[in-house]
N, C-alpha and C positions, 0 to 999 in steps of 0.2 A: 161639454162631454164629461160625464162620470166615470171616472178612473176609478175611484174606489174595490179594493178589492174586500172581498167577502172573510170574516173572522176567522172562517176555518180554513182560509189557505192562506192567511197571515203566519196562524197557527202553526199551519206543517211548514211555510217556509222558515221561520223560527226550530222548529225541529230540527228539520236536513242540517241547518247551519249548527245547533248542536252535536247533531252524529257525527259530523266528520270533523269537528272540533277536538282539540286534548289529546286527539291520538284512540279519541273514544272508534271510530269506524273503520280506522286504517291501521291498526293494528296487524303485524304481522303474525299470520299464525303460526303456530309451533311446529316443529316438523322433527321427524325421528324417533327414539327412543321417549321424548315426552309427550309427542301427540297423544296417546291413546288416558294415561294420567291429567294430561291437562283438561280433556274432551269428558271423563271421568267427572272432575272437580268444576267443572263449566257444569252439567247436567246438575249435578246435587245443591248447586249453589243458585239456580234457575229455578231449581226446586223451592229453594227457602224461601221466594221471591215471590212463584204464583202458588203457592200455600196458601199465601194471604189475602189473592183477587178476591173467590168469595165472602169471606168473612169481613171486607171491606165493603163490598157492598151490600151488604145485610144491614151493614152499620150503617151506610149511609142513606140506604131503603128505610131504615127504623128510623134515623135523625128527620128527615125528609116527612114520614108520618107525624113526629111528635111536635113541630114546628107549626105555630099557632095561624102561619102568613098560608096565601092560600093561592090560586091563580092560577094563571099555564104554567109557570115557571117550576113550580112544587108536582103539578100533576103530572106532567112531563117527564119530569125528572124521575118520579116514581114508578112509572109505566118503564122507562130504560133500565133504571134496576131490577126492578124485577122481574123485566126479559134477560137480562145480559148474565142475574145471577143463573138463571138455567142452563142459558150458555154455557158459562165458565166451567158449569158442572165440574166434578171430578177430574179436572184437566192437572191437578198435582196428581191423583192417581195414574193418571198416562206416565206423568213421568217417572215416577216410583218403577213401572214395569219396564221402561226402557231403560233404568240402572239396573235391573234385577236382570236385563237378557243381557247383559255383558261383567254379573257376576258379582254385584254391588248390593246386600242384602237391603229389605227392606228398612231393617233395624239400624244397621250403618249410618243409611242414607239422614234416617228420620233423629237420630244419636247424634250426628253432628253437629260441631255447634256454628252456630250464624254469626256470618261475621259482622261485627258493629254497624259496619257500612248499611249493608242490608234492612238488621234492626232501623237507623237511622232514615232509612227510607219509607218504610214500611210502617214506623212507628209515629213519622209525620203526617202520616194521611189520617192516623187517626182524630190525630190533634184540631188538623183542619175540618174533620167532619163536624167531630163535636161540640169543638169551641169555638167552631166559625160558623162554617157554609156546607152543606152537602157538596152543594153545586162543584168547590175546590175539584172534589175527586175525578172530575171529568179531565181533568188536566193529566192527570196520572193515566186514567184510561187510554188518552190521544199519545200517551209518549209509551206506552206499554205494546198499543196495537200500530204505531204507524208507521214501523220500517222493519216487517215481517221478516225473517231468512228467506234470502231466495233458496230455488233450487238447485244452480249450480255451487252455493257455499253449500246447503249441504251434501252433495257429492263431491265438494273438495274434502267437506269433513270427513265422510266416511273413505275418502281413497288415503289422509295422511294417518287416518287412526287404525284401519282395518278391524273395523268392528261392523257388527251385519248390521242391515238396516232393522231391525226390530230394534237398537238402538237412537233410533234417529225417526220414530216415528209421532212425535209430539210434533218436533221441528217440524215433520213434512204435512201434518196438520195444520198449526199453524200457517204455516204457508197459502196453503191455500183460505183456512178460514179468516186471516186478521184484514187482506184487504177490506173482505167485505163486512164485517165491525168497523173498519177505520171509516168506509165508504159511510154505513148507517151514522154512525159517530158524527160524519161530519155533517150528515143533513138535519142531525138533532140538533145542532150548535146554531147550524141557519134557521132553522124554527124555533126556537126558545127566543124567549124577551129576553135576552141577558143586556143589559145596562152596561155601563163600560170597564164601572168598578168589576162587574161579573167576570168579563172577560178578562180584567188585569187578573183577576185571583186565579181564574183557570191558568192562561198563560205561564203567569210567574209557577205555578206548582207542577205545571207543565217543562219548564226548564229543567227547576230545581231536580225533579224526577229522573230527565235524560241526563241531566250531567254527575248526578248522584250513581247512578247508572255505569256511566264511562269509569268512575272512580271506582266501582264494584270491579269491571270486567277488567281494568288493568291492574289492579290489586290483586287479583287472582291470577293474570298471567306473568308479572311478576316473579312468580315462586317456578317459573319453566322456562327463564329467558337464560 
């Protein structure tokens, strides 16, 4: 009998066990006079983060083009890009709007500065597009979309901050759109030829991502404990 289980639920079991790792998922959240600050500098700093999904995959849609190797693997891979960029669309615009409906100007938002962490994260994917593998970025992708906000977090969010939900409407986007990214995501990863090296490199970038992550969100709660 074949036990074998399939790459991509390797993969998310490998995530689960990073989320709730380091205190990255079970964080307690802030309650009182800094919820509404903390929930503030949480949005702006989500912000710095998916600024860069599309222009990440533009990058890796272009490396993917300019790559002399050819096959399912390239053609695949390029057909997901450049669906997922339209997806992604203007989704740092959403959030832009949901700091500006609780008072946070556009310039603010877009003026602060990013914290190292972030760069650090953000500035690896590059690395790996160009100097590596497109393919890398799939890993980032699978740790970006595969453990969406539920619903009830965020209506805990909006009951300890008291801000309207036109703040909290990326989240509840989100929400409903990542499962089924995460879903498409995973049946790409079953249909791709990826060799094993392929999948070490997604994996490991795939870690590095969520636990780089954890280290983002608890650096920033942090400054309200």
């Amino acid at each position: 009998m074949n036990y074998k289980t399939s790459f991509s639920a390797r993969l998310r079991i490998k995530l689960q066990l990073a989320y709730g790792s380091k205190e990255g998922k079970n964080t307690t959240l802030p309650s009182g006079q800094n919820a509404p600050a903390w929930f503030r500098d949480y949005l702006i700093v989500t912000h710095s983060i998916i600024r860069s999904s599309v222009p990440l995959m533009q990058a890796a849609y272009g490396r993917c083009c300019d790559l002399s190797e050819e096959g399912k693997l390239m053609t695949e891979l390029r057909k997901y890009y450049k669906k997922h960029i339209q997806e992604e669309m203007n989704h740092d615009e959403w959030l832009l709007e949901d700091l500006e409906s609780i008072g946070v100007s556009r310039q603010e938002s877009l003026l602060r500065k990013p914290l190292q962490t972030v760069a650090e994260l953000v500035g690896s994917q590059y690395y790996w597009i160009y100097y590596w593998h497109p393919v890398c970025l799939l890993g980032y992708i699978s740790f970006l979309e595969g453990d969406p906000p539920k619903k009830e977090l965020i209506d805990q969010l909006q009951k300890i901050t008291g801000y309207p939900k036109t703040a909290f409407r990326t989240l509840a986007k989100h929400s409903d759109l990542d499962p089924h990214h995460r879903d498409e995501l995973n049946e790409l990863l079953e249909t791709l030829p990826l060799t094993a090296k392929y999948e070490q490199w997604i994996t490991s970038n795939a870690l590095y991502s969520a636990n780089k992550l954890i280290e983002i969100r608890n650096q920033s709660s942090a400054l309200y404990e």
